[in-house]
Residue, then its C-alpha position, 0 to 999 in steps of 0.5 A: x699436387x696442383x696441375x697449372x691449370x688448377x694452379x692458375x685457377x686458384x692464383x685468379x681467386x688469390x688475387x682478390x684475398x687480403x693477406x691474413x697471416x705475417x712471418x716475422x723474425x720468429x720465423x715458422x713456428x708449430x704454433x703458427x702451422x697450427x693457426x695456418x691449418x686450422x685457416x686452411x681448414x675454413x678457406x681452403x686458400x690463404x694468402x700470407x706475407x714473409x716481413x723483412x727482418x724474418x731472415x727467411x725468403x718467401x719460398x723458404x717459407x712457403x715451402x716450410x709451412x706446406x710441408x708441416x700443414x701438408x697445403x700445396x704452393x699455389x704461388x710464390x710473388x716477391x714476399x706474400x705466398x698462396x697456399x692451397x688444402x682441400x677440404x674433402x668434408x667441406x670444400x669452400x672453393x668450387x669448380x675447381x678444374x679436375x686432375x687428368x690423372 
């Protein structure tokens, strides 16, 4: 779980992204958690984009898809999302604001 000022943190890097995955009317598929896990795994940080004709909103989406790669939502803006997975082997993002947990 994300604290909001790591949240606000990784919306600052977010906002230079380009979007690299689309949801269309196929809507969340395995297939598709698979490829956004294996981005998320590279770039610890995607930002992705729900199409209109997908029936889905962006937080249906955003949510299904961190369930089933186990990211966090970062962020959730008209229909592009952001999601967030730790590499702990080899984390790309740094200084990342530390948990008071």
């Amino acid at each position: 779980m994300l604290t909001s000022k790591q949240r606000a943190y990784l919306r600052g890097i977010a906002s230079t992204y380009d979007t690299i995955f689309q949801i269309g009317k196929g809507g969340v598929t395995e297939a598709m958690c698979k490829d956004i896990s294996e981005a998320l795994r590279k770039r610890e940080l995607i930002k992705l984009r729900v199409l209109e004709n997908s029936g889905w909103t962006a937080r249906e989406a955003a949510d299904a898809v961190a369930e089933q790669t186990g990211a966090d939502v970062v962020q959730v803006i008209g229909s592009r999302f952001v999601l967030f997975k730790r590499n702990e082997k080899e984390p790309v993002i740094e200084n990342i604001p530390k948990s008071n947990k």
